[in-house]
VOGU-3710 file (C-alpha; in Angstrom, 3 decimals, decimal comma):
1> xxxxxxxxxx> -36,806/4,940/-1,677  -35,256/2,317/-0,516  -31,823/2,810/1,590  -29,022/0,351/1,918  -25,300/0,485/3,947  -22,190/0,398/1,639  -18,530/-1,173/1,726  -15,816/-0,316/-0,571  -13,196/-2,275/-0,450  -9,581/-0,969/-0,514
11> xxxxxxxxxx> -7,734/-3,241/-0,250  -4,842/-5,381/-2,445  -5,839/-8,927/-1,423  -4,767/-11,450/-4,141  -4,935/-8,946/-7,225  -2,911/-10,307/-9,966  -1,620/-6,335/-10,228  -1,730/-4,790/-6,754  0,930/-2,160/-8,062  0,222/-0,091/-11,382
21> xxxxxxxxxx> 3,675/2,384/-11,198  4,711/1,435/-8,043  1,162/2,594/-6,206  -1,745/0,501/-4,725  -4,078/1,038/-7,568  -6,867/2,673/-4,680  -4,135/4,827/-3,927  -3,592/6,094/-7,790  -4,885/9,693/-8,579  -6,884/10,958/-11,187
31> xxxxxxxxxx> -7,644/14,486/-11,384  -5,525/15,052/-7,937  -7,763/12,673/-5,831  -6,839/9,030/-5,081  -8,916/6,598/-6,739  -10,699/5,453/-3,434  -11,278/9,476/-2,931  -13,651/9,369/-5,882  -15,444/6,011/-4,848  -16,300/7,374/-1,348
41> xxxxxxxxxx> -17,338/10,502/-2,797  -19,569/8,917/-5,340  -20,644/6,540/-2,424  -21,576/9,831/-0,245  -22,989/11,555/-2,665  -25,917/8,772/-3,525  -29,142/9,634/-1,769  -30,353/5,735/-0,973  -27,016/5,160/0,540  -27,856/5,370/4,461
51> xxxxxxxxxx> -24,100/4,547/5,441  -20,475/3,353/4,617  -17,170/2,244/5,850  -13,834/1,990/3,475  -12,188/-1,236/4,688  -8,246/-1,681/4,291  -5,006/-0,659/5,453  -6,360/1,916/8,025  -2,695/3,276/8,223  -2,352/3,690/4,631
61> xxxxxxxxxx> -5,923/5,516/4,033  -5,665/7,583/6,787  -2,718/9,067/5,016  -4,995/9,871/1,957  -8,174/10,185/3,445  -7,596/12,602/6,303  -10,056/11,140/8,942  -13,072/12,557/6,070  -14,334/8,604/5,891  -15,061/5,926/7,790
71> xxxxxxxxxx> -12,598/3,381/8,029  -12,108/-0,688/8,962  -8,985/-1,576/9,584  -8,334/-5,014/7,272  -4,985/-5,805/6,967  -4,667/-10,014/6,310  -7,412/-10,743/3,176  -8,520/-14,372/5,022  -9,386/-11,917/8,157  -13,240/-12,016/8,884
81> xxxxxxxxx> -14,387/-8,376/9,202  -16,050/-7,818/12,570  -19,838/-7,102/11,654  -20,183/-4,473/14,508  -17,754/-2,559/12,489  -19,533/-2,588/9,411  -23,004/-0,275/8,884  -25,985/-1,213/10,443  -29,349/-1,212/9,169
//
């Protein structure tokens, strides 16, 4: 099996709809996790995934993540993100 590095990204860019109810949508819950919560733990879960980083507001999903995931800080959505702070192969 083949595995491959993963990136979610979490962050509200140039959405038409950043804010559903006043939230970031990744910030939303469903069954008392945050949106983003269940993508990483989907993400982590999946056998040919060899690594992944979350990249957004490192403030913000620090809050809601609790240090459990990696995390790239991307605040500005024209900001390159660094490759050495991505997963490597």
């Amino acid at each position: 099996m083949v595995k491959v590095n993963a990136v979610i990204l979490a962050g509200h860019g140039r959405d038409s709809r950043p804010f559903i109810y006043g939230e970031e949508k990744v910030f939303l819950k469903y069954r008392n996790k945050t949106l983003v919560e269940h993508v990483a733990e989907a993400i982590k879960s999946c056998e040919n995934i060899l690594d992944f980083r979350i990249v957004g507001s490192k403030d913000e999903l620090e809050k809601v993540l609790n240090g459990q995931y990696p995390i790239v800080n991307q605040v500005g959505s024209l900001e390159p993100i660094p490759l050495d702070l991505l997963p490597s192969t």
